[in-house]
C-alpha positions as CSV (number, residue, x, y, z in Angstrom):
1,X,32.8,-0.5,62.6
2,X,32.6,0.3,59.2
3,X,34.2,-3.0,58.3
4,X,31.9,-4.9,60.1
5,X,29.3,-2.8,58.3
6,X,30.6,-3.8,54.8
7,X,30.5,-7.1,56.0
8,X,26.9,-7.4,56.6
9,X,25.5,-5.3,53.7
10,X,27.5,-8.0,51.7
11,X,25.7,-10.8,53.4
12,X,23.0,-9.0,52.6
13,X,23.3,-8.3,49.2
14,X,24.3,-11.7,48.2
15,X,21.0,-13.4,50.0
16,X,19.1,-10.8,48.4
17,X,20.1,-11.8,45.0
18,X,20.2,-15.6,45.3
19,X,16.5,-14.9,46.9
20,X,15.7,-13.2,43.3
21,X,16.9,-16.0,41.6
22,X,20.1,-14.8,40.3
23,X,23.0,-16.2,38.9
24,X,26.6,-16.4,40.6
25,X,28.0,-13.1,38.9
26,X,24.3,-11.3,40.1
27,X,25.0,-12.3,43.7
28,X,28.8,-11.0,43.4
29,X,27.7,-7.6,41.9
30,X,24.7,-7.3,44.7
31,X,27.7,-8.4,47.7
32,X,29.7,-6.1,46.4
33,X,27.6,-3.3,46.0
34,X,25.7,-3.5,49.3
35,X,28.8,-4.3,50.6
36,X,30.3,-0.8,50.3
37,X,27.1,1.3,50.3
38,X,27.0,-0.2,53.7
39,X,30.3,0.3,54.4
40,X,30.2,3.6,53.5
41,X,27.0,4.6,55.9
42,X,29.7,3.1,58.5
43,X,32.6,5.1,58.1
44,X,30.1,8.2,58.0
45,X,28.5,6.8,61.3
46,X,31.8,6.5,63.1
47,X,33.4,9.7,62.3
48,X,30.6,11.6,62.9
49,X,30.4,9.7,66.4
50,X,34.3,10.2,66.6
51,X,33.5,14.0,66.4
52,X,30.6,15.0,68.8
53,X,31.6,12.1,71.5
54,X,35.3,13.1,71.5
């Protein structure tokens, strides 16, 4: 989950950026970024599911 996550806050950042009118290494930085702030809300999302389902 948490990879898919990462996936999308990437896609995110990136469009984000270009929409702002950024160059090539703005739009990597703002992938990247999202990309693990998201992915990091996921990892905290599934093992806190992992814990009170289980």
């Amino acid at each position: 989950m948490y990879l898919l996550c990462g996936l999308i806050g990437a896609i995110y950042g990136g469009r984000l950026a270009k929409k702002r009118d950024g160059k090539p290494a703005d739009i990597a930085q703002y992938a990247a970024g999202f990309g693990i702030f998201f992915a990091l809300i996921g990892l905290f999302v599934t093992i806190i599911a992992d814990r009170t389902i289980i």
